[in-house]
C-alpha positions in Angstrom: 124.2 112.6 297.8 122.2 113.0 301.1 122.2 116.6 301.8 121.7 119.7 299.9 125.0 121.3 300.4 126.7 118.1 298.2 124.7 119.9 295.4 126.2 123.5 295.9 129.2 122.3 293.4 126.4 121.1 290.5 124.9 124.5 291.1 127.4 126.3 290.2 128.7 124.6 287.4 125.7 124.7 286.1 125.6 128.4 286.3 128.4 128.4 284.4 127.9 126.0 281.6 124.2 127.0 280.8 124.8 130.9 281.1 122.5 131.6 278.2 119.5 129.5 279.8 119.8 132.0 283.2 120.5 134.6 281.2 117.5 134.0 278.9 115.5 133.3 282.2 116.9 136.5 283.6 116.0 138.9 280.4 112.4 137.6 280.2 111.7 138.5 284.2 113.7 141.4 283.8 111.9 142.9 281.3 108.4 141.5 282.9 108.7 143.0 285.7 109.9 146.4 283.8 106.4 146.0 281.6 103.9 145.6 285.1 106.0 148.1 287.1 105.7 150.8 284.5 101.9 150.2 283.6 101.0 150.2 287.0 103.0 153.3 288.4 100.8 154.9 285.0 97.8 153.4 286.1 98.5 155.1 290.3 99.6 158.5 288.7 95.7 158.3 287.0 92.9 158.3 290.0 91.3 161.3 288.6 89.8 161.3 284.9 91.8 164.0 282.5 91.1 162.7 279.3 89.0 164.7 276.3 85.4 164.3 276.2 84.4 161.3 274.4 87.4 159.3 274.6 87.9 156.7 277.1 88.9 157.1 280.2 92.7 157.4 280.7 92.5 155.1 283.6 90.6 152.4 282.7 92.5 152.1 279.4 95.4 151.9 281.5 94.0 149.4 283.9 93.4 147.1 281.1 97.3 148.2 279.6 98.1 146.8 283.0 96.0 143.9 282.8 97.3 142.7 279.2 101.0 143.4 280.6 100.4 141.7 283.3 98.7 138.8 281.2 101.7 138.8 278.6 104.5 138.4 281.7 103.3 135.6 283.5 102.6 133.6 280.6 106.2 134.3 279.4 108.1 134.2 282.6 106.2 131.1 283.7 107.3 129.0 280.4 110.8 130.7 280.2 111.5 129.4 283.3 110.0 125.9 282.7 111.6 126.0 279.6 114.9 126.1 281.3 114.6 123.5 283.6 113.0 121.5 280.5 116.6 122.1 279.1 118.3 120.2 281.6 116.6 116.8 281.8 120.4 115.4 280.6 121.6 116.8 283.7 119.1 115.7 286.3 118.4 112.2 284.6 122.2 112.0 285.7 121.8 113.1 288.9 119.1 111.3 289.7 121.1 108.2 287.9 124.2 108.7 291.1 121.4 109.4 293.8 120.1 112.1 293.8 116.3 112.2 295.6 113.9 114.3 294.3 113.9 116.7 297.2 118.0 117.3 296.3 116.5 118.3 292.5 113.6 120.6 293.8 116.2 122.3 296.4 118.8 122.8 293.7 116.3 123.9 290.7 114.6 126.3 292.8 117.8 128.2 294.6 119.1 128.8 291.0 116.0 130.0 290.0 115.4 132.1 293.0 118.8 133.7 292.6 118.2 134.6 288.9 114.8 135.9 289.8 115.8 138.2 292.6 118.3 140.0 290.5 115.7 140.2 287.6 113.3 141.5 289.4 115.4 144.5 291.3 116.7 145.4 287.9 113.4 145.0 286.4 112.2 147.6 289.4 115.3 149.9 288.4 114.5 149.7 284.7 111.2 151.1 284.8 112.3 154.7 286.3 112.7 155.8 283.3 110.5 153.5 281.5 107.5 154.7 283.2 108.2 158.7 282.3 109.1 157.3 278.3 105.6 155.2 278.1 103.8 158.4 279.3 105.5 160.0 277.0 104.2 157.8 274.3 100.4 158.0 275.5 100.9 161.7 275.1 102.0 161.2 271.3 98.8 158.6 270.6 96.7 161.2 272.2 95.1 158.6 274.8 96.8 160.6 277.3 96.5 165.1 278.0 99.2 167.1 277.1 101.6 167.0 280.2 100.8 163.9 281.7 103.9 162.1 283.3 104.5 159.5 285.8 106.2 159.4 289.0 108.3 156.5 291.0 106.1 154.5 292.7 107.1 152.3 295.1 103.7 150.0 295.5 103.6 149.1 292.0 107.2 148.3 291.6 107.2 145.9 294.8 103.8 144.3 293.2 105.6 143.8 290.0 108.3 142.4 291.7 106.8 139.9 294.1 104.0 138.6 291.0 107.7 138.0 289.0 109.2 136.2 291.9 106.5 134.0 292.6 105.5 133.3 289.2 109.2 132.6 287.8 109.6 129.8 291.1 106.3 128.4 290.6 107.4 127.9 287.0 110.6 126.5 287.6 109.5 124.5 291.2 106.6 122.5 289.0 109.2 121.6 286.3 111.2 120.2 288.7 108.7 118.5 290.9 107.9 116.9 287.7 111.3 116.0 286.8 112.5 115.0 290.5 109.5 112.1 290.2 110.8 110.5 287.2 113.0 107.0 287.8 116.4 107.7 287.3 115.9 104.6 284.3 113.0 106.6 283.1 115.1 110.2 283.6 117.9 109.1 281.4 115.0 107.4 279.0 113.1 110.8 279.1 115.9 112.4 278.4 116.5 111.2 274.9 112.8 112.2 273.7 109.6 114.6 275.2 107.3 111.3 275.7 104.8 112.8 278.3 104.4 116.9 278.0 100.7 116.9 279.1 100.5 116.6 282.7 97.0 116.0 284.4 97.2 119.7 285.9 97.8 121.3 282.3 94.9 119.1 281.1 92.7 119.9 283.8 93.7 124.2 283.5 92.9 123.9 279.9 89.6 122.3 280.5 88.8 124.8 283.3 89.9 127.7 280.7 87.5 125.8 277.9 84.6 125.9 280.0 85.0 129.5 281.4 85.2 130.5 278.0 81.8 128.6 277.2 80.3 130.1 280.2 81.7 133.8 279.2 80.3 133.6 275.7 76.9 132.7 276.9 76.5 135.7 279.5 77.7 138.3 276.8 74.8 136.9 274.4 72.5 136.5 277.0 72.9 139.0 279.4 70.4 141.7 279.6 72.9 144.3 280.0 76.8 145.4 278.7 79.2 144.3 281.1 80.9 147.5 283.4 83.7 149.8 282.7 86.3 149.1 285.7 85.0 151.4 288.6 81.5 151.8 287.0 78.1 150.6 287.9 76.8 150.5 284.2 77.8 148.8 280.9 79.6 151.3 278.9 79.7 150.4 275.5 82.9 152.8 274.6 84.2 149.4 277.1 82.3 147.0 275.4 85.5 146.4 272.5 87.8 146.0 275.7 86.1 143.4 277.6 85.7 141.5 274.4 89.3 140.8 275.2 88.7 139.2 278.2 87.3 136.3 275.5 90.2 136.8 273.6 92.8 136.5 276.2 90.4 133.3 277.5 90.4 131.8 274.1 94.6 132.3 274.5 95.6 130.7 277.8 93.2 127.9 276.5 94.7 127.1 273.5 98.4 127.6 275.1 98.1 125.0 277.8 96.7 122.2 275.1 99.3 123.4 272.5 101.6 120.0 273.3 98.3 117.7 272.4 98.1 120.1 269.2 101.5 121.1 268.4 102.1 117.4 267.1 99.4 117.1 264.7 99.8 120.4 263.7 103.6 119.9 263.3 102.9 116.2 260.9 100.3 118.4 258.8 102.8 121.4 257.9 105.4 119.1 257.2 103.4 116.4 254.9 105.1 117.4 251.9 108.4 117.3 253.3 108.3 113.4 253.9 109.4 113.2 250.1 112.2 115.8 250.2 115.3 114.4 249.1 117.6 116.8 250.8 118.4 116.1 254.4 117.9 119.7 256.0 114.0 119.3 255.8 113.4 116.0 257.1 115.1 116.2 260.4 113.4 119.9 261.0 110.6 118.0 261.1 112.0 115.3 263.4 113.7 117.8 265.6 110.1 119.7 265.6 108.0 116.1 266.7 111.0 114.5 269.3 111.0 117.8 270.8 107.8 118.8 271.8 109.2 120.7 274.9 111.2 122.3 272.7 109.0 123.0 269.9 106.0 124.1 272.1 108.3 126.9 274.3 109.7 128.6 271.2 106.3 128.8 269.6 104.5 130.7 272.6 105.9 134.2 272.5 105.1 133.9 268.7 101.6 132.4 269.3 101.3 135.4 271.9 101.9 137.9 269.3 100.1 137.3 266.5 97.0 135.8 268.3 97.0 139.1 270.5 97.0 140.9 267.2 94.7 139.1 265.0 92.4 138.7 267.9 92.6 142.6 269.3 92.9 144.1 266.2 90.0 142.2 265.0 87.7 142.6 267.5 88.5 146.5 267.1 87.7 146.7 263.6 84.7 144.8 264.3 83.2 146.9 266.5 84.6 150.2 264.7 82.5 148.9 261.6 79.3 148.5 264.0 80.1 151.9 265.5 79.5 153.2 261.6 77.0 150.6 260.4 74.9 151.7 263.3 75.0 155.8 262.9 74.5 155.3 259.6 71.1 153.3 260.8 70.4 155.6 263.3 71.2 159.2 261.9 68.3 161.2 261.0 70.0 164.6 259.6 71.1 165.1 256.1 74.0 166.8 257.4 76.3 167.3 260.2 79.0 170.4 260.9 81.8 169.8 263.2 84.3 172.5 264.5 87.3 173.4 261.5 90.1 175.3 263.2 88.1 177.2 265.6 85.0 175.7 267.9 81.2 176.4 266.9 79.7 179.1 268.4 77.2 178.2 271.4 73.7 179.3 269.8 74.9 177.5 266.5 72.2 175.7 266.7 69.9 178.9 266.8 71.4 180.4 263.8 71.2 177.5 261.6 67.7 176.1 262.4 69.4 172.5 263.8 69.8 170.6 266.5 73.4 171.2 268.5 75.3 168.7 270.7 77.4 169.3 273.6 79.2 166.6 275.3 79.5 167.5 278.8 79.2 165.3 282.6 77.3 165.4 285.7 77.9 164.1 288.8 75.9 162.0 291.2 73.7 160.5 289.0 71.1 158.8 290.6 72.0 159.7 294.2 70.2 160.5 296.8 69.6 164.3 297.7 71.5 164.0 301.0 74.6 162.8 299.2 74.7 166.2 297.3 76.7 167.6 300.9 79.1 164.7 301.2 82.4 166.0 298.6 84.4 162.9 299.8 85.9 160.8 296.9 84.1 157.9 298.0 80.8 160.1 298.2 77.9 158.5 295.5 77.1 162.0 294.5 81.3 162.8 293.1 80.7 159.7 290.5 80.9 161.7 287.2 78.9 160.5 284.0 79.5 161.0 280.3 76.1 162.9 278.6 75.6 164.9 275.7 73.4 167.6 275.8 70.7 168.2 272.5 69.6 171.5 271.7 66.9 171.2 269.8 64.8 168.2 267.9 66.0 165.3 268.9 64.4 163.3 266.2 65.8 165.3 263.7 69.2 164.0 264.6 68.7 160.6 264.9 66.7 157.8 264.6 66.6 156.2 268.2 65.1 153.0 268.7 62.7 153.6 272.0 61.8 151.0 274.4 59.7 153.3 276.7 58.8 157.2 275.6 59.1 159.2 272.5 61.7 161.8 271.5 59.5 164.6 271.0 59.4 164.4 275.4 62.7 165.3 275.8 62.6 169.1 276.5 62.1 170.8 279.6 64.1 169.8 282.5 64.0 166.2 281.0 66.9 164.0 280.3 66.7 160.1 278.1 68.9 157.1 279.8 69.9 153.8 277.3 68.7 150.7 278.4 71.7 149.6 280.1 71.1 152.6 282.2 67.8 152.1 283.1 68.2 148.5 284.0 71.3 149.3 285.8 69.4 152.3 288.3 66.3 150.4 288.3 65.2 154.1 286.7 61.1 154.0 285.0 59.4 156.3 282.8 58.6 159.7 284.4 60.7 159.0 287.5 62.7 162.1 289.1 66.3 161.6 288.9 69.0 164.0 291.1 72.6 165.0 289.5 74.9 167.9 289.4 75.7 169.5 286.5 79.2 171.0 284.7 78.8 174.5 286.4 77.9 172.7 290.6 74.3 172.9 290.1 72.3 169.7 291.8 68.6 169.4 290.1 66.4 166.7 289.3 64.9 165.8 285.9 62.1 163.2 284.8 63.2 160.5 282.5 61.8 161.0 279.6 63.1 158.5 276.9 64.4 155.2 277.5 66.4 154.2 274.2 68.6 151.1 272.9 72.2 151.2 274.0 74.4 152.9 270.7 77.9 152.1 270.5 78.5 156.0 269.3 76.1 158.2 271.9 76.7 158.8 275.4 74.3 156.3 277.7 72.6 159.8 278.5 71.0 163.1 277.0 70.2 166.2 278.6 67.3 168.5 277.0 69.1 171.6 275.8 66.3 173.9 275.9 66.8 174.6 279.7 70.3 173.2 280.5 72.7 174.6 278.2 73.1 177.8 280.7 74.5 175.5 282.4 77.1 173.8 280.5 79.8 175.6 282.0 81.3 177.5 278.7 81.4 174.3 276.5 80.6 174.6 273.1 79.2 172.6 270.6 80.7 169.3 268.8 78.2 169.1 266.5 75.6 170.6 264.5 72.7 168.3 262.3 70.8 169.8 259.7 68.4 169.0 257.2 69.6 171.3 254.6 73.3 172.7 253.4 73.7 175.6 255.5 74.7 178.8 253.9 77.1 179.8 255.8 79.5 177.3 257.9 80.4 179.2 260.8 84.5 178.3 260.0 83.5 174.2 260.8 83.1 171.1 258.6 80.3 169.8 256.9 79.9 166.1 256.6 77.0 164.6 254.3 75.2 161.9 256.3 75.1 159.5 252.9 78.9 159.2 253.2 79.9 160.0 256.7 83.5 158.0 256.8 84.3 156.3 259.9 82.5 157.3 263.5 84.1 159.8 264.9 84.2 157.3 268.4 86.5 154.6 266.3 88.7 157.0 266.3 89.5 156.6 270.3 88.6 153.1 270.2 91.9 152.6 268.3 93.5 155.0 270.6 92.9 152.7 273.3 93.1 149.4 271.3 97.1 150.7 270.4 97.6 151.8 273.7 96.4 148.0 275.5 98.3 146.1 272.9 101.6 147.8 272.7 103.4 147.3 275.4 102.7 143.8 275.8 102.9 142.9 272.5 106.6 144.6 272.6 107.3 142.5 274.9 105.9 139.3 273.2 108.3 140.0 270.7 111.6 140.4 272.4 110.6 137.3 274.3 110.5 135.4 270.9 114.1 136.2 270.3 115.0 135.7 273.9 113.2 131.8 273.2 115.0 131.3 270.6 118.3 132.0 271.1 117.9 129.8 274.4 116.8 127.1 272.3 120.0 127.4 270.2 122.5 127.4 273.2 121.1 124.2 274.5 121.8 122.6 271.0 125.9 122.6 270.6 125.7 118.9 271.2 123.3 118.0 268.7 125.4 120.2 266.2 128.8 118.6 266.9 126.9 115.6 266.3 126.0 116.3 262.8 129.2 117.9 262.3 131.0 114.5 263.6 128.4 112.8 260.7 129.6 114.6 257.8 127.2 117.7 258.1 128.0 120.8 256.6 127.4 124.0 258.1 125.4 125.8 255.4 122.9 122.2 256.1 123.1 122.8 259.8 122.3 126.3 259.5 119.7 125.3 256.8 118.0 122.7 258.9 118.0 125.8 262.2 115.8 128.3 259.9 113.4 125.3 258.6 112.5 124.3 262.5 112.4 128.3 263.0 109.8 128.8 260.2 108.0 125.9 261.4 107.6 126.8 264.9 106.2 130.2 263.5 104.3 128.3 261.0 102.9 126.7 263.9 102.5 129.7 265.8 100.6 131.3 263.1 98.7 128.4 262.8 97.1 128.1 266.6 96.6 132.2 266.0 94.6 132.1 262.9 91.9 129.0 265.3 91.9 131.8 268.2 91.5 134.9 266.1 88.4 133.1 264.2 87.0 131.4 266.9 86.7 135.0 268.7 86.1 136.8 265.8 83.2 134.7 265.3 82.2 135.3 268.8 82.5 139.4 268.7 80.5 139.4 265.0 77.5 137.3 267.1 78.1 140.1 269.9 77.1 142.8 267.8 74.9 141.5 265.4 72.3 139.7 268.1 72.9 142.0 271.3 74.0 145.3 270.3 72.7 145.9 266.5 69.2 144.0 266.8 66.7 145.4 264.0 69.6 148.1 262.7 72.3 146.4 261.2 74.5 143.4 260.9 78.4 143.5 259.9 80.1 139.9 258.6 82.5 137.9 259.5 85.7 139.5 258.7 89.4 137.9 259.3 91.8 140.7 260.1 93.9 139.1 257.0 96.6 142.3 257.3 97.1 141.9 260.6 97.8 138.6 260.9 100.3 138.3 257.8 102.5 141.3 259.4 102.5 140.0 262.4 103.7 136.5 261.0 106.2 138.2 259.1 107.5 140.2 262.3 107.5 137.2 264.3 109.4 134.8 261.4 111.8 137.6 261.0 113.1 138.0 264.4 112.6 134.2 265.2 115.2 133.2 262.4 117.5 135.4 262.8 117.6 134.8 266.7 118.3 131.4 265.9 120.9 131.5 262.8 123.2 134.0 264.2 124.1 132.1 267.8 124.0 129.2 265.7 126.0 130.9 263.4 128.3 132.3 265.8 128.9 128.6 267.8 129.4 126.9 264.5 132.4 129.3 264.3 134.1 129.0 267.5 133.3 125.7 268.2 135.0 122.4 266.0 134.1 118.9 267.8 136.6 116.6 268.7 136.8 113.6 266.9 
């Protein structure tokens, strides 16, 4: 073998004998591809912010949906691919036994691979024309997106999508086979029998790197004096803070996924310790197959590992911070009780009428900018930034209980507004200085700062007296009313008693989002664990005539097939439960010593429910992706003896 056209024959027979493992290879970038491609012609169609007052913004949520997709496919992809050239170490330790170089392995691995990648990713690009109009769709349902939002083709995302998939799914399969290609032909056909050396220097070294940056990212969130910014923002936004929180999560994930061959064993001899005395045969060699194979073992676990850590962990950190959302209004608020609109909105001098103090979420524009950028209506002008507040007509300190850093509550009134911390660190804004903004109805004024308060989770970053600026609030009416005492008459909303408030009314978006990051990928997560597996099981006929050849039955076979399946979830599950408390711990310390100093503190909760569905999802479809093929070639197939 001295040229690369002597290897066009190998190629494609082995395109035909190993259909499932191009096929499987061909499903996951598919589908990848389909995932980022829809996301991001979502995330183009969103440039301008349509979404309800105090919920999230439409586009960053979808900017971190995009992010999280993204994440989800080039973990995937990348192994898949791997995965598949892991497959065939039989094949190239014989190829490498008749002469085959190294270079002849890398130039045959890596056309297959481009050619299944190329037609994965254009049907990936085709798939998501309509998948980007039914995602919308589903936004719509959840209520993260506005009535009639849609997407359009989009031909920037889609090539995006398609050239991250390309390079990802060769860079996959090219670093399998470099590794491979260096291996003796002695050592090859050695290697071939049993995973002896998975960890490679470059996964230890990426795992360390991902250890440290995680070490490094835990310490700024404690320690920095501010929250970290929203995509697009200047300031920390703590609606964002739950979000970002991911990026530890996700972190804590890759991390944990590149050493997973150093703890899959361990893990693996631990599960299994009581099955050393079975008598029967099925459990002893699942755990045999489960050690010898590492490869194997550690590429079927991942999607599953994906899932439920990306459950446990966002779900987790979510309910974390919904509780902190609660724990602190229930610190903070000051009135007895609260009316919100019924089935028709308050009236605007509600406040008036019942002797309380009203608030109106509403946004300026050009916060902080300088008077000259008032004339410049360019989307890149300073003065078109817009800027969540809620304006408070009447007694502020009658509503809540707002831990001050600099001023008093009784100074907001007037043409006066109050900033959070993270605001005022973030503008370099002081007590008594003149700020400029627009307000909802075009009119540019300044106002004095006149309260500088500690970041809430719950209330908007800034607060507009209402004694001179509701004129100007553009027709919006209030969302709230607090009162000391039950009001006589209700004005057709709801009253809420302050002693038992329920959940805040912002969890309610903050799961909104959370469901709208996490679903798509984790969709996809799960179709790539039956995908996994039922690669794993087309790679296996051999080892199954084998055991048939020995006297094994098929009910053992098939026995044996959904032990290793509820091990490798067992595994899975395992490695999930470490992540999700190692970040839960690490979101309790969040909020307990940087966002609810001298209010409250939440504890440490596991999110048990989470984590047990999504084990059951993932052991579900991972056994019965492997019993019926295995089934299936059990039937057809009767080895020669």
């Amino acid at each position: 073998m001295r040229t690369p056209a002597t290897l066009l024959p190998v190629a494609a027979a082995g395109l035909r004998h190993r259909k499932a493992a191009f096929a499987g290879s061909y499903l996951a970038l598919a589908f990848g591809v389909t995932l980022v491609a829809t996301t991001g012609s979502l995330l183009a169609d969103t440039a301008g912010d349509d979404s309800p007052l105090g919920a999230p913004s439409l586009h960053k949520v979808l900017l971190f949906t995009s992010a999280m997709a993204a994440f989800v496919a080039v973990f995937v992809v990348a192994g898949t691919f791997a995965f598949a050239v892991a497959q065939r170490r039989r094949e190239i330790a014989m190829l490498r036994a008749v002469g085959a170089t190294p270079r002849q392995i890398v130039a045959l691995i890596t056309g297959e691979a481009a050619v299944v990648a190329l037609a994965a990713a254009v049907t990936g690009c085709l798939l998501s024309l309509p998948g980007a109009p039914a995602l919308a769709a589903w936004l719509v349902a959840r209520g993260a997106a506005p009535a009639g939002f849609t997407a359009h083709p989009a031909a920037g995302p889609m090539l995006l999508a398609a050239a991250t998939g390309l390079a990802v799914a060769l860079l996959g399969a090219v670093t399998a086979a470099v590794r491979a290609g260096r291996v003796r032909a002695a050592e090859a056909l050695a290697d071939a029998a049993a995973d002896r050396t998975v960890m490679t220097p470059l996964r230890w070294a990426a795992g360390a790197a991902h250890l440290l940056a995680l070490a490094g990212a835990l310490g700024y969130y404690l320690a920095a004096p501010t929250l970290p910014a929203a995509p697009g923002d200047q300031t920390g936004d703590p609606q964002f803070a739950s979000q970002w929180v991911m990026g530890l999560d996700l972190l804590t994930i890759t991390a944990l996924a590149l050493l997973a061959p150093v703890l899959v064993p361990p893990l693996v001899r631990l599960l299994t310790a009581p099955l050393t005395r079975a008598v029967a045969a099925a459990p002893l060699l699942a755990r045999q197959n489960a050690l010898t194979a590492v490869r194997r073992t550690v590429s079927t676990a991942t999607p599953a590992f994906l899932a439920i850590a990306l459950t446990g962990t966002v779900v987790g950190s979510t309910a974390a911070f919904a509780d902190a959302m609660t724990a602190q209004n229930r610190a903070t608020t000051a009135a007895r009780y609260v009316l919100r609109p019924g089935g028709q909105p308050l009236p605007a001098d509600a406040a008036h009428r019942l002797t309380g103090t009203a608030t109106t979420p509403t946004v300026v524009t050009g916060l902080g900018a300088d008077t000259a950028a008032f004339d410049d209506h360019g989307e890149d002008s300073p003065a078109t930034v817009p800027t969540a507040a809620t304006v408070v007509d009447g007694d502020l300190a009658a509503a809540w209980h707002l831990p001050a850093d600099q001023g008093t509550p009784a100074d907001l009134h007037g043409p006066a507004f109050a900033a959070s911390t993270d605001q005022a660190r973030a503008h370099g804004w002081h007590l008594g200085d003149q700020v400029n903004l627009r307000l909802a109805d075009g009119t540019v004024t300044h106002l004095r700062l006149a309260l500088v308060y500690r970041t809430q989770l719950g209330l908007d970053e800034i607060l507009l007296a209402g004694d001179t600026l509701t004129p100007h609030l553009a027709g919006a009416r209030p969302t709230a009313v607090h009162l000391g005492d039950r009001p006589a008459d209700l004005l057709g909303g709801t009253l809420t008693d302050s002693r038992d408030p329920g959940p805040d009314p912002g969890a309610h978006y903050a799961w909104i989002a959370t469901t709208t990051i996490l679903g798509p990928a984790l969709l996809y997560a799960l179709i790539a664990i039956v995908n996994t597996m039922v690669m794993s099981v087309a790679d296996r006929r051999r080892d199954f005539d084998v055991l048939r050849l020995t006297g094994t039955l098929r009910r053992q076979i098939l026995h044996t097939v959904a032990l290793e399946s509820a091990l490798v979830v067992a595994v899975a599950a395992a490695l999930a439960l470490a992540v999700t408390a190692l970040t839960q711990w690490g979101t309790t310390a969040l909020l307990n010593h940087r966002i609810l100093t001298g209010q409250a503190t939440i504890p440490l909760h596991l999110p048990w429910p989470a984590l047990t569905a999504g084990t059951a999802v993932c052991l579900t479809l991972a056994t019965t992706a492997a019993l019926l093929p295995t089934r299936l070639a059990l039937t057809r197939h009767t080895p020669a003896r």
